[in-house]
Z-matrix of the N, CA and C atoms (Angstrom, degrees):
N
C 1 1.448
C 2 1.526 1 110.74
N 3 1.453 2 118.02 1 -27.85
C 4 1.437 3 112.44 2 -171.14
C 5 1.776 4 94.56 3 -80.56
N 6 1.289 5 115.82 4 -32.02
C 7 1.824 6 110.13 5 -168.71
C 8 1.922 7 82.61 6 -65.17
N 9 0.835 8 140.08 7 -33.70
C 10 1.750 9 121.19 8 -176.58
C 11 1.333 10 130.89 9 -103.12
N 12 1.433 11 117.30 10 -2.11
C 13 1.315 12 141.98 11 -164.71
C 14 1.684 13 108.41 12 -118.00
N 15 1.245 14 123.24 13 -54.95
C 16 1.712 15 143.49 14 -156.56
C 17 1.795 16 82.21 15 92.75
N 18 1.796 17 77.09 16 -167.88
C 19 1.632 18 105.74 17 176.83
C 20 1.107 19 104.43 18 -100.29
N 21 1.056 20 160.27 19 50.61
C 22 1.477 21 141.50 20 117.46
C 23 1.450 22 133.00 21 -52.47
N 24 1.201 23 113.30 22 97.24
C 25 1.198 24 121.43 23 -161.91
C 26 1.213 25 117.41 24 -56.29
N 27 1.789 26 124.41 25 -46.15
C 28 1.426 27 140.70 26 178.66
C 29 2.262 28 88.74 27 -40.73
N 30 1.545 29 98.04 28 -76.96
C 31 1.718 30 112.98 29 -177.85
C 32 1.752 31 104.17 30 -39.88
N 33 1.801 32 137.39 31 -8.86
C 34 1.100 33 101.59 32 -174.03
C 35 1.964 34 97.57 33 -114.01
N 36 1.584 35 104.24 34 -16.49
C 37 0.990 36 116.27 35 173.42
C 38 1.312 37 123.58 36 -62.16
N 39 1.144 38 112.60 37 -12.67
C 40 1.784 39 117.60 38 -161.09
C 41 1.825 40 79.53 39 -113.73
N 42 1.138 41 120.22 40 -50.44
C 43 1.863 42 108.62 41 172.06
C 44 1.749 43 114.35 42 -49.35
N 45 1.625 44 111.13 43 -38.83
C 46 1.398 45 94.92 44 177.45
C 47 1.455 46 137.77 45 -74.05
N 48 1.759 47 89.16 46 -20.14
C 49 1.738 48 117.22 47 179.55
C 50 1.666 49 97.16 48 -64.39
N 51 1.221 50 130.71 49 -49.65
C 52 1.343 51 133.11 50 159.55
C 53 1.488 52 129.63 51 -35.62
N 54 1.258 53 92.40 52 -63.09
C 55 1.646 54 98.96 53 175.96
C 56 1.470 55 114.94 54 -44.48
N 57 1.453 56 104.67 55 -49.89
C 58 1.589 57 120.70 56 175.72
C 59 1.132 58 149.73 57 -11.80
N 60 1.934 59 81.42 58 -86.82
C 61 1.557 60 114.67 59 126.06
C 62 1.672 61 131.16 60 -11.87
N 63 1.461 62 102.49 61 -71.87
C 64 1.441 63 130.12 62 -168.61
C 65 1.705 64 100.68 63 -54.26
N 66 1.784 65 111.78 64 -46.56
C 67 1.079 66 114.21 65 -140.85
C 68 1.591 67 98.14 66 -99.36
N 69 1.304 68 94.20 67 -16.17
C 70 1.611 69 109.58 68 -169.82
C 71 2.012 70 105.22 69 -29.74
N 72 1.682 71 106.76 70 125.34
C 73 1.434 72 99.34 71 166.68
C 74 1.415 73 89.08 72 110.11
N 75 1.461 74 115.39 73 -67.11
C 76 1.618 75 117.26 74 -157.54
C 77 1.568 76 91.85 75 -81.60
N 78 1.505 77 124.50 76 -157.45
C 79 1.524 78 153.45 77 -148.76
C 80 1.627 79 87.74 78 -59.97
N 81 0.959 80 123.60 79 160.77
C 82 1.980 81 147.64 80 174.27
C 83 1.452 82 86.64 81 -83.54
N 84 1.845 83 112.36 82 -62.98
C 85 1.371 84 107.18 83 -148.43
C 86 1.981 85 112.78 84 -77.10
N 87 1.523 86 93.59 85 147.69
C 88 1.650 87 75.13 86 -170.31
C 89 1.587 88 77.08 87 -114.60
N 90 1.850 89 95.71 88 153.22
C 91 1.693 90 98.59 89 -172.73
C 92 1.703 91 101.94 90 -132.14
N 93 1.395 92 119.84 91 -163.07
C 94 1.457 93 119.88 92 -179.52
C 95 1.638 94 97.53 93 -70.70
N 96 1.461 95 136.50 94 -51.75
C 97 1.125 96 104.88 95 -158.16
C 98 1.774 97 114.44 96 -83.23
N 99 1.257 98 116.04 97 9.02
C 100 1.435 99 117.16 98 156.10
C 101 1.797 100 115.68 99 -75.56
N 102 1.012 101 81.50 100 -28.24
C 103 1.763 102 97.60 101 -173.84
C 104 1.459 103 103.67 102 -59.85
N 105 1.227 104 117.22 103 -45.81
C 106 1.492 105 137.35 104 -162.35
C 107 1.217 106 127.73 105 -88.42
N 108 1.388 107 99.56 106 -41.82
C 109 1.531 108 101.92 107 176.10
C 110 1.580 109 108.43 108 -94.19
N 111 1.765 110 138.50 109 -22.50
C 112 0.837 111 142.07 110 143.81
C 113 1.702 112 132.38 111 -68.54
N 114 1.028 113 143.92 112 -8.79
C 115 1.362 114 154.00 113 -176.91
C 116 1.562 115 98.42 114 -119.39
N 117 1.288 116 112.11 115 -82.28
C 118 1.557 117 118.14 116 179.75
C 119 1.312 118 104.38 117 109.27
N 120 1.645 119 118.69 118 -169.16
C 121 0.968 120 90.26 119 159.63
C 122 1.572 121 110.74 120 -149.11
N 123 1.628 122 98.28 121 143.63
C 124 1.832 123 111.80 122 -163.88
C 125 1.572 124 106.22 123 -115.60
N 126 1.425 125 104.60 124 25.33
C 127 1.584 126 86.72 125 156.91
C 128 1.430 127 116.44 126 -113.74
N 129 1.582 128 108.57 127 130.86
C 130 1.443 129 135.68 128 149.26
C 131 1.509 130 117.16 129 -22.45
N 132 1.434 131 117.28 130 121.39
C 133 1.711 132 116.12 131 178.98
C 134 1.450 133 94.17 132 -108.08
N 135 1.532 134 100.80 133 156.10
C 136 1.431 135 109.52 134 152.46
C 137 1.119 136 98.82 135 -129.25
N 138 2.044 137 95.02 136 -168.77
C 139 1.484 138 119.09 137 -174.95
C 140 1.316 139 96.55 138 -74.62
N 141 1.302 140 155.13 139 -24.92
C 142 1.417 141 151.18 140 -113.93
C 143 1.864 142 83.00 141 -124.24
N 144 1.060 143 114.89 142 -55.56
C 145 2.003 144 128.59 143 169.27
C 146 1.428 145 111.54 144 -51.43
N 147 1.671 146 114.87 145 -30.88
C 148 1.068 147 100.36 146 -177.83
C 149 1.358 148 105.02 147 -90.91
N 150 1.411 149 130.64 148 -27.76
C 151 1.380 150 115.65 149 -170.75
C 152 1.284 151 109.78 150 -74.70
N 153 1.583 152 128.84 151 -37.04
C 154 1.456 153 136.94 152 -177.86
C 155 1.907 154 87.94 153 -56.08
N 156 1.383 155 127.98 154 -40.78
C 157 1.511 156 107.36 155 -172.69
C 158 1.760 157 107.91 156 -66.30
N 159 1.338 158 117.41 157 -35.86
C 160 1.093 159 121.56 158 -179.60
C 161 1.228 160 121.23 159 -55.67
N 162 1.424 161 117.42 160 -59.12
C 163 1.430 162 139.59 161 161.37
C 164 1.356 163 114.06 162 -28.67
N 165 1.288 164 103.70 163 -45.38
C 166 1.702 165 109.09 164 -177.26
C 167 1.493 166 107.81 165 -96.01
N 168 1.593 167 124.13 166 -0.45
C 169 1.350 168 116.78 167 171.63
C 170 1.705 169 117.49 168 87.54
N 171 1.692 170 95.24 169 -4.62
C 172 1.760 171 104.40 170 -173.69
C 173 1.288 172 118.62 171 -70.58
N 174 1.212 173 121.51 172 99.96
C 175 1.507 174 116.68 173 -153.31
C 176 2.040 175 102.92 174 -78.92
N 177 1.503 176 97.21 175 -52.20
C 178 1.520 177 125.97 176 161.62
C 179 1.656 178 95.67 177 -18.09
N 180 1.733 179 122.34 178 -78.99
C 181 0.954 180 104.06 179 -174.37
C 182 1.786 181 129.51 180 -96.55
N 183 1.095 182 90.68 181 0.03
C 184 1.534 183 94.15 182 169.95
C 185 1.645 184 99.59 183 -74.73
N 186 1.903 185 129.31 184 -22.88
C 187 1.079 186 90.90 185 -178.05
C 188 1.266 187 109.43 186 -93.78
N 189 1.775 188 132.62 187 -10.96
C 190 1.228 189 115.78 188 147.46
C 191 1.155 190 143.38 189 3.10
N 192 1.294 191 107.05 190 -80.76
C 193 1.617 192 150.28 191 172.07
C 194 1.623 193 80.30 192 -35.71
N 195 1.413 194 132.39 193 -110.29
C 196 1.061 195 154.42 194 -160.93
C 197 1.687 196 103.58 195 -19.48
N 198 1.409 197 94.78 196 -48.83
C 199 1.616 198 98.15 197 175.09
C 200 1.721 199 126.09 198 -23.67
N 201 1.730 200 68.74 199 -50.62
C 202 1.696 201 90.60 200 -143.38
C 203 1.763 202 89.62 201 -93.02
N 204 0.960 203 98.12 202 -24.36
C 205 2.031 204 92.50 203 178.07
C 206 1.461 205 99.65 204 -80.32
N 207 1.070 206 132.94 205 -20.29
C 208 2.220 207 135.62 206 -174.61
C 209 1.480 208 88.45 207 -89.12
N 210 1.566 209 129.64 208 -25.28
C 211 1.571 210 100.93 209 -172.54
C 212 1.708 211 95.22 210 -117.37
N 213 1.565 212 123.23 211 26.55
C 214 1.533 213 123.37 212 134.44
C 215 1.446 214 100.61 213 -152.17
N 216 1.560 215 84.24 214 106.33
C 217 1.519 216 99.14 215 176.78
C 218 1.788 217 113.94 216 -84.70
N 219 1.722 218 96.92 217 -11.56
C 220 1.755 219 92.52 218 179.65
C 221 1.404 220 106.47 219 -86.80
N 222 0.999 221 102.39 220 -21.78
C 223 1.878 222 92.15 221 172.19
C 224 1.582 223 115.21 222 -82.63
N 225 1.432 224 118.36 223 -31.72
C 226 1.423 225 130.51 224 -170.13
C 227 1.577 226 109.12 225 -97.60
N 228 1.534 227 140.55 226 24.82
C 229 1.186 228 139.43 227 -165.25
C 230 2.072 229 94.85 228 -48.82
N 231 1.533 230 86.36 229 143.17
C 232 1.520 231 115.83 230 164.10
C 233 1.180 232 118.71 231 -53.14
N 234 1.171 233 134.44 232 -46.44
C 235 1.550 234 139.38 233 153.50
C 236 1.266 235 120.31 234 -14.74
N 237 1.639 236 91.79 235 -90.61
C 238 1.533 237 91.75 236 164.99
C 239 1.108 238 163.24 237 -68.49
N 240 1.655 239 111.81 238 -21.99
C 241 0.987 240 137.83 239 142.05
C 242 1.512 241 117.34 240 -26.43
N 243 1.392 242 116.53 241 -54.02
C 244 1.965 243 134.85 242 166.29
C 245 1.425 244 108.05 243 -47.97
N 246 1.258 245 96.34 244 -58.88
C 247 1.441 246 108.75 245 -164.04
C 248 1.883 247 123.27 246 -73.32
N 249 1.622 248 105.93 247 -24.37
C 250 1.500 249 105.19 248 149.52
C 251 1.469 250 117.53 249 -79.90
N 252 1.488 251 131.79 250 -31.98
C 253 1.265 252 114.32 251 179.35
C 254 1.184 253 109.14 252 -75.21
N 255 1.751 254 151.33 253 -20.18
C 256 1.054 255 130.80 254 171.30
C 257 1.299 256 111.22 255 -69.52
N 258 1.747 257 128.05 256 -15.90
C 259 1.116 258 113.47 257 -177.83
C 260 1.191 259 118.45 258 -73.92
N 261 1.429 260 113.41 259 -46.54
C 262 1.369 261 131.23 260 -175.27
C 263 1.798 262 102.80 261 -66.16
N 264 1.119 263 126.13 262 -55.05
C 265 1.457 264 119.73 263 157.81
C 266 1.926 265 125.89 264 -21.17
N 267 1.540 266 96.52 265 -60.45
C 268 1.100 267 115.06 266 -171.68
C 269 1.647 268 91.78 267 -69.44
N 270 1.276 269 135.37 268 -52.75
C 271 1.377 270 97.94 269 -166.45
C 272 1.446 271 113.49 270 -87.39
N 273 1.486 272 125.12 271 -5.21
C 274 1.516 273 118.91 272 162.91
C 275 1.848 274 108.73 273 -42.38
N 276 1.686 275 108.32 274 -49.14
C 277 1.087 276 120.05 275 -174.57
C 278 1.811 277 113.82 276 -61.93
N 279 1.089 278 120.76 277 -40.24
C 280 1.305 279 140.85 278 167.60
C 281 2.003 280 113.97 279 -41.50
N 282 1.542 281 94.01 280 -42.58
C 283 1.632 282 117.19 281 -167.90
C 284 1.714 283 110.85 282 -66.31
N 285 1.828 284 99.08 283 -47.45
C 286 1.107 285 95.12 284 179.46
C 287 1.938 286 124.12 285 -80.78
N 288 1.169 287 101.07 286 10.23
C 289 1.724 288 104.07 287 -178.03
C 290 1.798 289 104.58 288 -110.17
N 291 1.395 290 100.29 289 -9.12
C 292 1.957 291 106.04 290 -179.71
C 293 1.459 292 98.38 291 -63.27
N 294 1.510 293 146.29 292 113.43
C 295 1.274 294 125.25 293 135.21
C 296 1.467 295 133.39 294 -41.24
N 297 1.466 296 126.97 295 -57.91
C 298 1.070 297 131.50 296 160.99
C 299 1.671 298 120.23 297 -41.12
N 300 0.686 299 125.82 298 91.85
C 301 1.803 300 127.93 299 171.13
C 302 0.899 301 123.29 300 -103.42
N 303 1.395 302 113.44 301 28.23
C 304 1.653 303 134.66 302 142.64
C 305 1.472 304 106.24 303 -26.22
N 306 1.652 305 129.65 304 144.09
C 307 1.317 306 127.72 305 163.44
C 308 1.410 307 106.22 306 -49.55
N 309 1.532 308 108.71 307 -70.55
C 310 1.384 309 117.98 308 -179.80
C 311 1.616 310 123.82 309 -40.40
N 312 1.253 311 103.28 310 -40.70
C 313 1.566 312 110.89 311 -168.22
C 314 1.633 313 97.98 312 -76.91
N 315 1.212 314 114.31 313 -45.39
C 316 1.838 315 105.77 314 -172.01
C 317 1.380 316 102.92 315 -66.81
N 318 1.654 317 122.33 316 -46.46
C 319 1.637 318 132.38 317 174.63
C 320 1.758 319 102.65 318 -20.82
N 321 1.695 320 105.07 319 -55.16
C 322 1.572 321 101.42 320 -132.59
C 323 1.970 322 77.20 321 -104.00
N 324 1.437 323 129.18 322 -45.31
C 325 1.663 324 102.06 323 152.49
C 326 0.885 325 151.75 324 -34.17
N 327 1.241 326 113.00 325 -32.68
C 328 1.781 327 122.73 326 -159.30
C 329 2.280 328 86.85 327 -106.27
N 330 1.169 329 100.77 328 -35.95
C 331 1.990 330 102.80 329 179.49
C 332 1.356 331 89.53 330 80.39
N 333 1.150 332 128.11 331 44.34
C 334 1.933 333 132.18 332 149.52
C 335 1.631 334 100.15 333 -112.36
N 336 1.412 335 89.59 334 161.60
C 337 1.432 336 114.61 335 170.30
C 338 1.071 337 110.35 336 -66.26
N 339 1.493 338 136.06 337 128.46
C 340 1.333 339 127.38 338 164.85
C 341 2.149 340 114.84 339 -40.05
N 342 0.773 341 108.11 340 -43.86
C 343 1.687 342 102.66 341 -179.21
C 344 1.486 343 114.89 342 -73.76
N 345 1.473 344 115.32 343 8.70
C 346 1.313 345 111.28 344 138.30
C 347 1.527 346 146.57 345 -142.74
N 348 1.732 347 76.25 346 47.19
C 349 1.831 348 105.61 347 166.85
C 350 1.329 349 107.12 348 -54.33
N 351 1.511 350 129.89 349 -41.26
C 352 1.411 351 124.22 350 -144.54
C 353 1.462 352 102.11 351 -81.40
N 354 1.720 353 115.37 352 -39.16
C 355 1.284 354 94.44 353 159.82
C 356 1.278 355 153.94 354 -83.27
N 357 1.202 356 124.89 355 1.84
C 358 1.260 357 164.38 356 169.87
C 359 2.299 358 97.62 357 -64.51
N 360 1.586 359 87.43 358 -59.18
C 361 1.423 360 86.26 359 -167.21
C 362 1.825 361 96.83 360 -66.92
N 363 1.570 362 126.41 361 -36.21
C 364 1.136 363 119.41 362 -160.85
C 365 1.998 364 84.71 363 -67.12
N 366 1.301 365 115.98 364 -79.19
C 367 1.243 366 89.21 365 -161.30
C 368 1.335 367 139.57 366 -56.46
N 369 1.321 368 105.34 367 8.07
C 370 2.000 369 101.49 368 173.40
C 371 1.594 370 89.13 369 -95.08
N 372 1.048 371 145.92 370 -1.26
C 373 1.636 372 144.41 371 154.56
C 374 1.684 373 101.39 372 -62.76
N 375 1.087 374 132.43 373 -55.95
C 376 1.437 375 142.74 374 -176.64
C 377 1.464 376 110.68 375 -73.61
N 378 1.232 377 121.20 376 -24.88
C 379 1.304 378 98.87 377 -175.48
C 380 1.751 379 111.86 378 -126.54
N 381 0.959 380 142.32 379 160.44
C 382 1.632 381 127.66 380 -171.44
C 383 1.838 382 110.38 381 -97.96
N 384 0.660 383 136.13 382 170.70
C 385 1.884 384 147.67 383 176.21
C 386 1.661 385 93.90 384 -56.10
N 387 1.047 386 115.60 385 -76.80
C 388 1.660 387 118.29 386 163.43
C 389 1.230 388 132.74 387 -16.79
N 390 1.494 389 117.15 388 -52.74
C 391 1.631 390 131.87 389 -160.12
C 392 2.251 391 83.63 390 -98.79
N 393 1.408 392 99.91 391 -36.61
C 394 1.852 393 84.47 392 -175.05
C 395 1.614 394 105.31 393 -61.37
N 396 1.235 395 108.13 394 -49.72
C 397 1.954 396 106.64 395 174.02
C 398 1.191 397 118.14 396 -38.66
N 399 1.496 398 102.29 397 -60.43
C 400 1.647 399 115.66 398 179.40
C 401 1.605 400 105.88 399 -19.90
N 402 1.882 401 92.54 400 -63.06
C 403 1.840 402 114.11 401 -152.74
C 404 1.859 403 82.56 402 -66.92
N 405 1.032 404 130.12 403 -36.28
C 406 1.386 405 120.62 404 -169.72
C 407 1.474 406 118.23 405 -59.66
N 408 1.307 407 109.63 406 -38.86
C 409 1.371 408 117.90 407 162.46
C 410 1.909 409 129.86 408 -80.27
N 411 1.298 410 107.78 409 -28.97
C 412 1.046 411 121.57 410 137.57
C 413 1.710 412 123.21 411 -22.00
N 414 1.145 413 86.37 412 -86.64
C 415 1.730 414 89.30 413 169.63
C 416 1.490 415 112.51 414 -57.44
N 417 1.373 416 142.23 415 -47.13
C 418 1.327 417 127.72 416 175.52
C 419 1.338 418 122.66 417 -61.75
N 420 1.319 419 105.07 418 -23.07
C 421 1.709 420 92.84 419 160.67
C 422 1.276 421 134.04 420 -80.16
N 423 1.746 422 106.49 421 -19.17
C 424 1.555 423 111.80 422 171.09
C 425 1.583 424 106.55 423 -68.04
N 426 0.915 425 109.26 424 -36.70
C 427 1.533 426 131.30 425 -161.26
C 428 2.041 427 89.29 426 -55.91
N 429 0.891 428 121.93 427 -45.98
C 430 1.344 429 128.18 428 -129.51
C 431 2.282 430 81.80 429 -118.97
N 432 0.783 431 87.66 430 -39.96
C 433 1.683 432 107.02 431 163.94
C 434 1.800 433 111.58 432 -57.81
N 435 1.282 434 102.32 433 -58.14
C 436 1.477 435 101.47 434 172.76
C 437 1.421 436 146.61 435 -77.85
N 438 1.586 437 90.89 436 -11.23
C 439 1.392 438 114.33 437 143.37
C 440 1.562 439 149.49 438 -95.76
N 441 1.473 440 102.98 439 29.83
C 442 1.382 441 123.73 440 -173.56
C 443 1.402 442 138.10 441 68.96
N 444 1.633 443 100.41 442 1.04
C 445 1.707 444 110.03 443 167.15
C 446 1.353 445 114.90 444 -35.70
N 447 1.608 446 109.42 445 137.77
C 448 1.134 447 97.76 446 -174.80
C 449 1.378 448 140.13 447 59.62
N 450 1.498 449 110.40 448 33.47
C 451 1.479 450 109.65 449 -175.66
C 452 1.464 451 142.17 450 58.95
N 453 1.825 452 99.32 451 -7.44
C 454 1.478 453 115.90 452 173.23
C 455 1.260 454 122.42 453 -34.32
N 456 1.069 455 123.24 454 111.59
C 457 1.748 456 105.39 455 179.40
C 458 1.661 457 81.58 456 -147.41
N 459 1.710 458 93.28 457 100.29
C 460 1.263 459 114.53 458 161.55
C 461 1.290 460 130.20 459 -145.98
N 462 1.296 461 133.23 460 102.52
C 463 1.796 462 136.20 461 -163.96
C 464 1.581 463 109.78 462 -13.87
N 465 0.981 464 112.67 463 160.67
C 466 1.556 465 130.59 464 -176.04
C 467 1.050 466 112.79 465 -105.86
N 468 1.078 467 124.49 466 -8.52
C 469 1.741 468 122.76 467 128.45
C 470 1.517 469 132.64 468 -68.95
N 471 1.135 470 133.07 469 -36.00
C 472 1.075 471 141.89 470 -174.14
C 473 2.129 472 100.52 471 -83.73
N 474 1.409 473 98.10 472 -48.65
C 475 1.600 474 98.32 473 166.26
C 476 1.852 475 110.71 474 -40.28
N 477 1.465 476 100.00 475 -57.92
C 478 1.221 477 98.09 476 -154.87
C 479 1.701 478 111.14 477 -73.57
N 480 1.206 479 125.18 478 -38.21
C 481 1.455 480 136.44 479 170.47
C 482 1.250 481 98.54 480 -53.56
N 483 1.490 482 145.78 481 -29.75
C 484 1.264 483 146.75 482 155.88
C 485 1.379 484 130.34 483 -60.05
N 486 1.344 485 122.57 484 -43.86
C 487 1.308 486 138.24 485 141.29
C 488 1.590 487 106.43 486 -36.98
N 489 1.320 488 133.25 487 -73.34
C 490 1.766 489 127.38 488 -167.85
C 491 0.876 490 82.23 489 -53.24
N 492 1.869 491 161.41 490 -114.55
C 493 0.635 492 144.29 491 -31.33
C 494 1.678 493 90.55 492 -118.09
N 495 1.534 494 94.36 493 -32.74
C 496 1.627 495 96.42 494 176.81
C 497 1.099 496 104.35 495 -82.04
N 498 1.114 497 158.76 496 -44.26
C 499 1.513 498 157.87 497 -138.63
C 500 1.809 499 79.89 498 -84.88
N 501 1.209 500 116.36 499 -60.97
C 502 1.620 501 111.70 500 -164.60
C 503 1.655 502 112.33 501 -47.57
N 504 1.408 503 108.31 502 -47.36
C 505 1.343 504 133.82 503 -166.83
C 506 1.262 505 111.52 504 -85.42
C-alpha cells in the first residue's frame, strides 16, 4: 500500500477503513489484489524512483515505473528520461575512479549533494566499471532508437521496457 499510496499514515488508514467496508462479510484477510483493484494506483513516478530502482537492481519496480511513464509519455518524454540516467550513470562511473572518498570530496566530484552519496555509493557496489559503460551505451542506443535511426518505429513504451531490461541485465 505504501508503493501506491506514500506513507501517510492518516491517507493509508482511511484506504483500509474502506477496504473493510468493501470487504465486509467476505475474507478477514485483505491482500494485493484487493489493494489493486480497489485503491489502484495514484502514485506519481519519477526519473529520480527510477534510478534509485536501478541502483538497487529492482527490476519489479523499475518495471513499474516504466509502466506508468509508457502510459504518460507527455509527462515522461524519452529525452529526458535518457538524459537523467546518463547523468546519474555517469557519475556512478565518475565514483569509482575518485581516490579520495571523502564525503566532501566525492559530493563536490561527482556535483551531488552529499545526502545523496549513499545512493550513488550503494549502486556503484551493485554494478561493476564495465556493466556502468555498458548502461552508457545502452542509453545511446535508446537515445538514437527514439529518434527514428534506422527506421525504428517502435512505441516509447515498448523502447523503454527494452532499455531496463538491458541496463538491469
Amino acid at each position: 500500500m505504501v508503493e501506491f499510496l506514500g506513507s501517510e499514515l492518516s491517507k493509508i488508514t482511511n484506504e483500509i477503513d474502506k477496504l473493510i467496508i468493501l470487504l465486509e462479510g467476505s475474507s478477514k484477510n485483505i491482500n494485493s489484489t484487493h489493494i489493486e483493484r480497489n485503491i489502484g494506483i495514484s502514485k506519481d513516478y519519477n526519473v529520480f524512483e527510477l534510478q534509485n530502482a536501478l541502483g538497487e537492481r529492482d527490476a519489479l519496480k523499475a518495471n513499474r515505473i516504466i509502466r506508468y511513464f509508457a502510459a504518460n509519455p507527455k509527462d515522461h518524454a524519452m529525452p529526458q528520461i535518457i538524459a537523467s540516467l546518463y547523468s546519474y550513470y555517469s557519475k556512478i562511473l565518475i565514483y569509482y575512479w575518485i581516490k579520495d572518498k571523502s564525503k566532501e570530496n566525492l559530493a563536490s566530484e561527482m556535483g551531488v549533494h552529499p545526502y545523496f552519496l549513499k545512493e550513488y555509493i550503494k549502486a556503484a557496489k551493485s554494478y561493476s566499471p564495465n556493466h556502468m559503460i555498458k548502461c552508457i551505451s545502452v542509453l545511446r542506443e535508446y537515445d538514437l532508437k527514439s529518434k527514428g535511426y534506422k527506421g525504428v518505429a517502435i512505441s516509447q513504451g515498448d523502447l523503454l521496457k527494452e532499455m531496463i531490461y538491458k541496463l538491469l541485465h
